[in-house]
N, C-alpha and C positions, 0 to 999 in steps of 0.2 A: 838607536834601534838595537833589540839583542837577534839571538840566533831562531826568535819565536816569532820573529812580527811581520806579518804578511805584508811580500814586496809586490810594486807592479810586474804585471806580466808582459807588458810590452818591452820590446827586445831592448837590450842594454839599460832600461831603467832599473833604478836602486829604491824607487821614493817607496813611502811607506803606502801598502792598499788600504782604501776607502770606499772601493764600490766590489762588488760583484756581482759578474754578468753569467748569467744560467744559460746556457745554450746546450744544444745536440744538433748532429748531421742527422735528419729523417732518411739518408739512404743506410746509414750503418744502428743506427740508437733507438732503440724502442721508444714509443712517446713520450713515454713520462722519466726516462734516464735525465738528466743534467750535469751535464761535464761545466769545470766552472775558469774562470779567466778573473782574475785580482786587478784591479786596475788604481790609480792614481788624480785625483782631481784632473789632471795637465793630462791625461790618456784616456780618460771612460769616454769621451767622444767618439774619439778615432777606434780605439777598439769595436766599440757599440757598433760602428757606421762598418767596420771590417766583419762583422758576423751579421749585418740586419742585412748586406747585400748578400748576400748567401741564402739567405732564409735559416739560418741557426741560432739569432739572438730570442731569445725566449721570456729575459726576464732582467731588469737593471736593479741592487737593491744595493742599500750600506752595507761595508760588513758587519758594522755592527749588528743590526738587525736581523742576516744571514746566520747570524751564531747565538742569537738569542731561541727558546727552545719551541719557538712556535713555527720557525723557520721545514722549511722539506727535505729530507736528506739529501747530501750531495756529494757528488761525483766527481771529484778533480783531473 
């Protein structure tokens, strides 16, 4: 891995990200804002399952495909 390559976001993991999860809070984020979360095969569950209880998870994609240009702007 270099200093470029997007890790998971769950706490103390290092592995490399492979998904990302689009969410927003509707009490604080206009609707179409998306704040993002990197996740790792072995994590995009348990994170998913951590924002779908909430009502914040909005959208689960590769990243590759989040960073290709057909992708929607976003919001970290």
């Amino acid at each position: 891995m270099t200093d470029e390559t997007p890790i998971c976001s769950a706490k103390g993991c290092r592995a490399e990200a492979v998904w990302v999860l689009a969410w927003n809070n509707p009490k604080i984020h206009t609707p179409e804002r998306r704040k993002t979360w990197l996740a790792c095969e072995e994590h995009r569950e348990h994170l998913s399952q951590f924002l779908g209880v909430r009502g914040f998870l909005k959208d689960v994609v590769l990243l590759k495909e989040w960073e290709s240009e057909d992708s929607p702007p976003r919001d970290s």
